[in-house]
C-alpha positions as CSV (number, residue, x, y, z in Angstrom):
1,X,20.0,54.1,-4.8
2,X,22.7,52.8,-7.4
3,X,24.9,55.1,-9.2
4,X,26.1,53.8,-12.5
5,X,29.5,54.9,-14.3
6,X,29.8,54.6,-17.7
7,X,25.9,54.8,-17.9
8,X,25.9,56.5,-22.0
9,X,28.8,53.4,-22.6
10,X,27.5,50.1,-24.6
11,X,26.9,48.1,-21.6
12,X,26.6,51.0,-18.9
13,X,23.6,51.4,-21.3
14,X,22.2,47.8,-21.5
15,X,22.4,48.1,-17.5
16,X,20.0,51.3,-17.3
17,X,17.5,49.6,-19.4
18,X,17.5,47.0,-16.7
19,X,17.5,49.3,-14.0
20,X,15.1,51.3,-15.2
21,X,12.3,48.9,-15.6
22,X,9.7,50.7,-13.4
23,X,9.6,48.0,-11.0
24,X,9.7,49.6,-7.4
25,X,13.0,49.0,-6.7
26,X,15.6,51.4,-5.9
27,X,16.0,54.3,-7.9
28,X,19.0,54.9,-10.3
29,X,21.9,57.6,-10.8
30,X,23.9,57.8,-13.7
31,X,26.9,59.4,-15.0
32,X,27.0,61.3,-17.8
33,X,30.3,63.0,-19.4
34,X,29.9,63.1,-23.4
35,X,27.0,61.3,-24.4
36,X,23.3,61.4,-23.1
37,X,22.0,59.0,-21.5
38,X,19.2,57.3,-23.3
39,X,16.5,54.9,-21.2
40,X,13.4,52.9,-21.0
41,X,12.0,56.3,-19.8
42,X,12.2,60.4,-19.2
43,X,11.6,60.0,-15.4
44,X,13.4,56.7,-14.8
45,X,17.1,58.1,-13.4
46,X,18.6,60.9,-12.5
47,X,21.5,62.2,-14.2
48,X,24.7,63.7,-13.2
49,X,27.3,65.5,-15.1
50,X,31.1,63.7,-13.8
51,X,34.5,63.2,-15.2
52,X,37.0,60.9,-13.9
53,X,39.9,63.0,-14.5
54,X,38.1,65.2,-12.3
55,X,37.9,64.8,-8.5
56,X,36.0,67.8,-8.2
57,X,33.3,66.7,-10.2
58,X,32.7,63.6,-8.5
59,X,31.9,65.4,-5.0
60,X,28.1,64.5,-4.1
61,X,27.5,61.6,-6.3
62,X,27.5,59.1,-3.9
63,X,24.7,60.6,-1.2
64,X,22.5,58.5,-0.8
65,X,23.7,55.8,-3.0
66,X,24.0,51.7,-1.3
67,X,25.7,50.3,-4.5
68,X,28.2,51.7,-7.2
69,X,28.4,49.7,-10.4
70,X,32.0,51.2,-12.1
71,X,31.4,50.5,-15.7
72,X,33.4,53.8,-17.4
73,X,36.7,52.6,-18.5
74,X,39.4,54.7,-21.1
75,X,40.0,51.5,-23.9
76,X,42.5,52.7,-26.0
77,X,45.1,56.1,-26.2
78,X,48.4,56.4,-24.5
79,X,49.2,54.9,-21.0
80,X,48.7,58.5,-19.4
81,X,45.4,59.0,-20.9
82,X,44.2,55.2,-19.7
83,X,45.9,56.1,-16.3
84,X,43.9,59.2,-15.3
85,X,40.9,57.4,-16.3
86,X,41.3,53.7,-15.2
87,X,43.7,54.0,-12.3
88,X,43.6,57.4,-11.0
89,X,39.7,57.9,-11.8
90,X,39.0,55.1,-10.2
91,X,40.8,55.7,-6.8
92,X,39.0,59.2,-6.4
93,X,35.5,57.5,-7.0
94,X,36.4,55.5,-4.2
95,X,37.3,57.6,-1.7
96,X,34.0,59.6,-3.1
97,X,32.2,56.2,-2.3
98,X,34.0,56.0,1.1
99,X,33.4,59.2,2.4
100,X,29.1,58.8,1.3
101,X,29.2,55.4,3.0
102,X,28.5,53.4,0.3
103,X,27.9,49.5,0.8
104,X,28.5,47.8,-2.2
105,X,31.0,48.1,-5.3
106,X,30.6,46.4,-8.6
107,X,33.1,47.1,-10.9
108,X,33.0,45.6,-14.9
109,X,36.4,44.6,-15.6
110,X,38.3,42.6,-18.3
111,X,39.4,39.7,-19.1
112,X,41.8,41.3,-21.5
113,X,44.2,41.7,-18.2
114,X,44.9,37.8,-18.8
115,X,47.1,38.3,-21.9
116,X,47.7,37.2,-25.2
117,X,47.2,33.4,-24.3
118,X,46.0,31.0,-25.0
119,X,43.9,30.7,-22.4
120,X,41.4,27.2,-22.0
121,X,39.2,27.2,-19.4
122,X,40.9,28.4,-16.4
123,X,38.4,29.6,-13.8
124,X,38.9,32.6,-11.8
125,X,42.1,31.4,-8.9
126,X,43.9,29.2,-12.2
127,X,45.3,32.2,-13.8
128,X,47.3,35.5,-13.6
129,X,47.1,38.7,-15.0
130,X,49.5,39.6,-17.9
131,X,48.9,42.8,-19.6
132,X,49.7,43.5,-22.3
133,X,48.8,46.8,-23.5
134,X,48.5,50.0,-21.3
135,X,44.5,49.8,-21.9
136,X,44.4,46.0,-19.9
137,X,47.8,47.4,-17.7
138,X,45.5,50.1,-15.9
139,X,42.5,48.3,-16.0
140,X,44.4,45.7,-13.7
141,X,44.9,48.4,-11.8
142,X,41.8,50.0,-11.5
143,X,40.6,46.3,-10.3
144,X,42.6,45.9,-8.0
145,X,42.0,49.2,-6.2
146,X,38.5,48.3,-6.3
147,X,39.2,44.4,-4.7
148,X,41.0,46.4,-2.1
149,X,37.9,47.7,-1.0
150,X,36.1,44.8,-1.1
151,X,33.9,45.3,-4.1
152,X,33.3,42.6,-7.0
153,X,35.2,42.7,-10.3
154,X,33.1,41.0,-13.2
155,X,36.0,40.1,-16.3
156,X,33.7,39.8,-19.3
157,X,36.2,38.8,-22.5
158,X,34.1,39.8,-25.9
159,X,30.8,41.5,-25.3
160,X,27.9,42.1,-28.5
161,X,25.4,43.3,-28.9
162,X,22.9,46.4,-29.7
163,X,25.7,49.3,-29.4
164,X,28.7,46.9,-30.1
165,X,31.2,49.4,-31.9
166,X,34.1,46.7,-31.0
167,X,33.7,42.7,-31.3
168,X,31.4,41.9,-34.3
169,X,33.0,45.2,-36.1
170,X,35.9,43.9,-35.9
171,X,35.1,40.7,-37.1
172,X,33.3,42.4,-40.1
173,X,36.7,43.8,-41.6
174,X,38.2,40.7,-41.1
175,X,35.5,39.3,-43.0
176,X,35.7,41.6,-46.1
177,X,39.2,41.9,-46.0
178,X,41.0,39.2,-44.5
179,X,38.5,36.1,-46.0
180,X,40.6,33.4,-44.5
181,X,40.5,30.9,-41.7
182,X,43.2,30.4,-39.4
183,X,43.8,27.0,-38.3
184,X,40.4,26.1,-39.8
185,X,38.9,28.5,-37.2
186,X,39.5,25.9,-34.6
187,X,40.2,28.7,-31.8
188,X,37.5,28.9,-29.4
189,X,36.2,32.0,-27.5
190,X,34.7,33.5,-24.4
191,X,31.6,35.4,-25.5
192,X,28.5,37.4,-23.6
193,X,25.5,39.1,-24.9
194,X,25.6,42.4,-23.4
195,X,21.4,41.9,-22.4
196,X,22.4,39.0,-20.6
197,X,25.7,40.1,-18.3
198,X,23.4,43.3,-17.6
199,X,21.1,40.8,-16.4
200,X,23.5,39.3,-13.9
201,X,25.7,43.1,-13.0
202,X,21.6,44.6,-11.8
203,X,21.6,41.2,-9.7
204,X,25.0,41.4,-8.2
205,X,24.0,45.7,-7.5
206,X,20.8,44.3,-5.7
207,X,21.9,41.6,-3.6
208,X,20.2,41.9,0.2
209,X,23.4,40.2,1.4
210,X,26.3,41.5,2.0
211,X,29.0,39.6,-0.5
212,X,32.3,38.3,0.0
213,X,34.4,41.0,-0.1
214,X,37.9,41.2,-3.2
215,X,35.8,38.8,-5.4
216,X,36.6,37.8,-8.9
217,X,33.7,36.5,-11.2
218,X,34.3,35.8,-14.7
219,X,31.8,37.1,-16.8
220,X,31.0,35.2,-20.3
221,X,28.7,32.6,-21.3
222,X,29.5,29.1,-19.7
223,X,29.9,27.8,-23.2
224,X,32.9,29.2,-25.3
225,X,32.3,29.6,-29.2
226,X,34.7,28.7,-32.0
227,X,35.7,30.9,-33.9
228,X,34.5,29.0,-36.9
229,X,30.8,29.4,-36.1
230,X,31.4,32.8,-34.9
231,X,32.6,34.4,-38.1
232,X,29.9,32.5,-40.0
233,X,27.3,34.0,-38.0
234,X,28.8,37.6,-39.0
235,X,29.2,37.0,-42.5
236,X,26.1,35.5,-43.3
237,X,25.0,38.7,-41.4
238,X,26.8,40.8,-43.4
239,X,25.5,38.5,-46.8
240,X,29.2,37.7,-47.4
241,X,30.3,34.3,-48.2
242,X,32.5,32.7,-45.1
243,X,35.8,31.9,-45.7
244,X,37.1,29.0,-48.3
245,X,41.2,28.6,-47.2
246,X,42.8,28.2,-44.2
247,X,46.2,29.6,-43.5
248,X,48.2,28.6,-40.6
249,X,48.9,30.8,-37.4
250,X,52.0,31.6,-39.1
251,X,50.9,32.6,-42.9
252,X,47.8,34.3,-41.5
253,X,50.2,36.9,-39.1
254,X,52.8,37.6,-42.2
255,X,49.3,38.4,-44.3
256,X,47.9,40.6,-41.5
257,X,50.9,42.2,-41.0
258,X,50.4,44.4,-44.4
259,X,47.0,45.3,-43.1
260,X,48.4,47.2,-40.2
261,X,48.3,46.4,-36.2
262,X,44.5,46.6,-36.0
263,X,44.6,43.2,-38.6
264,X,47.4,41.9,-36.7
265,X,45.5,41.5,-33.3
266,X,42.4,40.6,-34.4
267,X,44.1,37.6,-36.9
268,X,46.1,36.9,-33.3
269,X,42.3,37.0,-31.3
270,X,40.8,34.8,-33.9
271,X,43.6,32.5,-34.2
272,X,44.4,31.6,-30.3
273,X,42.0,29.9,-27.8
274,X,40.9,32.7,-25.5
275,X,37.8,31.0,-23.2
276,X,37.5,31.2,-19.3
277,X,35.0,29.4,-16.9
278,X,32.4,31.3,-16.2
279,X,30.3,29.5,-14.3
280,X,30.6,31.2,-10.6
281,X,28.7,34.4,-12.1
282,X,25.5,32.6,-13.0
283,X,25.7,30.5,-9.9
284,X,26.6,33.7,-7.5
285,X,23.4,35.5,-9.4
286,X,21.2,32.4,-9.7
287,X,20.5,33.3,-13.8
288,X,20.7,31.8,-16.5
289,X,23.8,33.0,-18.7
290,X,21.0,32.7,-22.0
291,X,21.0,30.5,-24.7
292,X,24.1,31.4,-26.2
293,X,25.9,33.1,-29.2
294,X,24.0,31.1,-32.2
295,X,20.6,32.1,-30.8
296,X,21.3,35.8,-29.0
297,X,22.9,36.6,-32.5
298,X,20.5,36.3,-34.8
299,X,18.5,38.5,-32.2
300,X,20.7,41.1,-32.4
301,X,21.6,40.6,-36.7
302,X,19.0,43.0,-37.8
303,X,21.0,46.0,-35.9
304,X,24.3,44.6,-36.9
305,X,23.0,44.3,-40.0
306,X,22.3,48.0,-40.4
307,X,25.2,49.2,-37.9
308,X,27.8,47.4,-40.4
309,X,26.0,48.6,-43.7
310,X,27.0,52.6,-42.6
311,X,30.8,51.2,-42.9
């Protein structure tokens, strides 16, 4: 059995709908706290009401499980709030996971815990963490509990998709209300459809072997997008026209700055190269990583499409 955290989340959800496809394999459990979980079917996993902040609650969900994939994470709030979550959620779901025996830990990181950048194509051993907010600080920390006990972290950088209430939002406002390019949009990005790293995090849960144990795996699309072709692609979603100027890094952060510190790090993201190698994942999982952002987009457009229009 594999017990998924973070199973109502945006990619806890994506995984599910993998997991779930009726295909004879091993059965699913997955957390619930707020929101229900919705998948391919009624009958396809069972559910179980947890909270992280809550050892108590955690006692029993991992009998009979072989595999945990840790995908519930606090992003955003105060370094408390991310702590009971991140860090000290974490450790009691794995001494939960201890105590049942479980084999096998697969934990969705970031790779937000890298910094502010830039960042051009390091792979996985070419660069150290540098938090730098409390969301990334205890998300290093939850990871490296998790390496400790020989599970896999996967760092994913931007992840879209059907549920996305972060990236291509984001990029929306900047689009209506910051219509400039930085640098000519130059900057280049890690991206990763959320369909596709599901496809490789329900391959790493079902390996037969037994995997290296404190592995890393960066977990993006091979190639990185710029960020030119990236806010395109959203505003012709959006039927907005893309950007005419460019500003430099330096104009662009004294505009932002009267937009408020939302603005100010997403003109930073969209303004500094921020792409890893990511090529160990798909290799490790034997997948393709998809065709990309220019095609997996206009796939996923007609939800944007509507998501955005309620905004």
């Amino acid at each position: 059995m594999i017990l998924v955290t973070g199973g109502t989340g945006f990619i806890g959800t994506a995984v599910a709908r993998q997991l779930d496809a009726g295909d004879g394999l091993p059965r699913i459990r997955l957390t619930q706290h707020v929101r229900p979980v919705v998948t391919g079917r009624a009958d396809g996993a069972e559910t179980v009401h947890a909270d992280l902040t809550r050892p108590a609650s955690l006692r029993g969900i991992c009998d009979g499980v072989d595999t945990v994939l840790h995908i519930a994470a606090r992003i955003g709030g105060d370094e408390d709030a991310c702590r009971a979550v991140n860090v000290e959620g974490t450790r009691a779901l794995l001494a939960e996971a201890r105590r049942a025996g479980v084999r096998r830990i697969v934990q969705v990181g970031t790779a937000a815990v890298y910094g502010r950048g830039p960042h051009r194509g390091p792979a996985e051993a070419e660069v150290e963490p540098r938090p730098a907010s409390p969301t990334s600080a205890t998300r290093l920390e939850s990871e490296r509990l998790v390496l400790a006990a020989g599970g896999t972290v996967v760092r994913p950088y931007l992840v879209y998709g059907t549920g996305d209430t972060w990236v291509i939002p984001a990029v929306a406002r900047l689009v209506r209300h910051f219509p400039h390019w930085v640098d000519e949009g130059r900057a280049r990005v890690s991206l990763v459809a959320v369909d596709d790293l599901a496809a490789a995090l329900v391959r790493l849960a079902r390996e037969t072997r037994q995997p290296p144990g404190g592995r890393v795996l960066h977990g993006s699309h091979p190639a990185p997008v710029r960020i030119r072709d990236l806010v395109t692609g959203v505003a012709r979603c959006l039927g907005e026209r893309p950007p005419a100027d460019s500003l430099t890094p330096r104009e662009a952060a004294r505009r932002a700055a009267g937009l408020g510190p939302d603005a100010e790090q997403h003109v930073r993201m969209l303004s500094t190269d921020h792409w890893f190698s990511s090529t160990r994942l798909w290799e490790s999982t034997g997948l393709p990583p998809g065709p990309g952002f220019a095609t997996r987009f206009r796939w996923y457009a007609p939800w944007y499409a509507a998501a955005l229009a309620e905004h």
